[in-house]
C-alpha positions in Angstrom: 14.2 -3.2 17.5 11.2 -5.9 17.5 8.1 -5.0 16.3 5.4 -7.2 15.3 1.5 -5.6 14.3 0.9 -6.2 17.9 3.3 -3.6 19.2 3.4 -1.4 15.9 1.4 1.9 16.0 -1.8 0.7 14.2 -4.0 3.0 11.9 -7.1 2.8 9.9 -8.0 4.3 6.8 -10.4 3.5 4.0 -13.4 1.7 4.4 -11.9 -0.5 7.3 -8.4 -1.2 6.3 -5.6 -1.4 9.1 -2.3 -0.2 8.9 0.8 -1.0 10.9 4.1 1.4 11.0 6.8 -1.1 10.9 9.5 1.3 10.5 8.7 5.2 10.1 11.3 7.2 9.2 11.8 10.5 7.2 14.0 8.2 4.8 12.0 5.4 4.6 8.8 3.7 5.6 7.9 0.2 5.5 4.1 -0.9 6.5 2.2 -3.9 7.0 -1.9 -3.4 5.2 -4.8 -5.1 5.5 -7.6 -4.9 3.5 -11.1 -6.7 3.2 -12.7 -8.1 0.5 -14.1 -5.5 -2.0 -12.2 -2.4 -0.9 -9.7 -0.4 -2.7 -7.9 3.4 -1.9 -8.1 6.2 -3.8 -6.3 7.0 -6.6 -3.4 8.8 -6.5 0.5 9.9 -7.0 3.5 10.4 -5.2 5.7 13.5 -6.4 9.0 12.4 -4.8 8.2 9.0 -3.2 9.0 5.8 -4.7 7.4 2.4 -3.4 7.4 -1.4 -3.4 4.1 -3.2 -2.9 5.1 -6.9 -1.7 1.8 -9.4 -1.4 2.0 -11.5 1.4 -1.5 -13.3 1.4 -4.2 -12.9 -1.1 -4.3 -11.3 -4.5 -3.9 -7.2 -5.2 -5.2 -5.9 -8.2 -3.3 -2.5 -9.1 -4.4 0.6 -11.6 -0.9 1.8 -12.1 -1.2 4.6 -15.2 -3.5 3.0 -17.6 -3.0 -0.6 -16.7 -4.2 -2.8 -14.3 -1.7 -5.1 -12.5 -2.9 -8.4 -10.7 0.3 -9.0 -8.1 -0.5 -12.6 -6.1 1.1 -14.0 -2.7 4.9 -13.6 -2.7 4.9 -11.1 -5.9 6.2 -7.8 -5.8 5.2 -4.3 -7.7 7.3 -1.0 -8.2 6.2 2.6 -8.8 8.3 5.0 -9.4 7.3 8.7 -8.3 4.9 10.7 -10.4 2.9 7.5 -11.3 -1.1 7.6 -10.9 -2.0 4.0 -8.9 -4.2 2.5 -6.6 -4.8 -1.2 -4.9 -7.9 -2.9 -4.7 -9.0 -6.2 -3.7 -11.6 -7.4 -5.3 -10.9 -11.4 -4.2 -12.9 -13.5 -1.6 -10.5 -13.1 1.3 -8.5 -10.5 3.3 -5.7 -8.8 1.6 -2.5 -8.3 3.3 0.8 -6.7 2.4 3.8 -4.4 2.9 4.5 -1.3 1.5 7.9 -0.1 1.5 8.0 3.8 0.5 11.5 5.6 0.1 11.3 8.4 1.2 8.1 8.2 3.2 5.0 8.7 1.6 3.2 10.4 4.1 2.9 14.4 3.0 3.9 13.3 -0.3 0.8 12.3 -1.6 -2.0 14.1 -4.3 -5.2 12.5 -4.5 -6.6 12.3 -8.0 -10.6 13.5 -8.3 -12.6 10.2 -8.0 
């Protein structure tokens, strides 16, 4: 099936970050994100989740255990389950990329005390 973020069920979460359900499945989910200049999630973990962060415009800067991570335009990044992350964008223009999460993330996620 076709599906563009036009016709994609369409979310919003953080401080004004869209979401788009490209695929949503029990098996495996696959997203398209948006998110402004100076915003970032919370972090957190996945207990049985793995998931593949592919940057298709702008510049992601990821805390992924004790590290931070800067993934640019056409660069991917892995976590594995049980992994403490987050993604933040702290460049001048919108941030947008997939996430690919096998099985879905959704339900599968603990949120780490800010």
């Amino acid at each position: 099936m076709k599906i563009s973020t036009q016709t994609a069920e369409h979310y919003i979460w953080g401080n004004a970050c869209d979401g788009w359900h490209l695929l949503r499945s029990d098996s495996l989910s696959v997203i398209q994100e948006r998110m402004p200049p100076g915003t970032a999630e919370q972090r957190h973990f996945h207990e049985r989740a793995q998931q593949v962060f592919f940057i298709l415009a702008g510049e992601a800067t990821f805390e992924v255990g004790e590290q931070s991570v800067r993934v640019a335009a056409q660069e991917s990044l892995h976590i594995v389950p049980g992994i403490p992350h987050r993604i933040a964008n702290y460049g001048p223009l919108d941030l947008h990329f997939l996430v690919i999460s096998e099985p879905k993330a959704h339900g599968d996620r603990v949120n780490e005390a800010s």
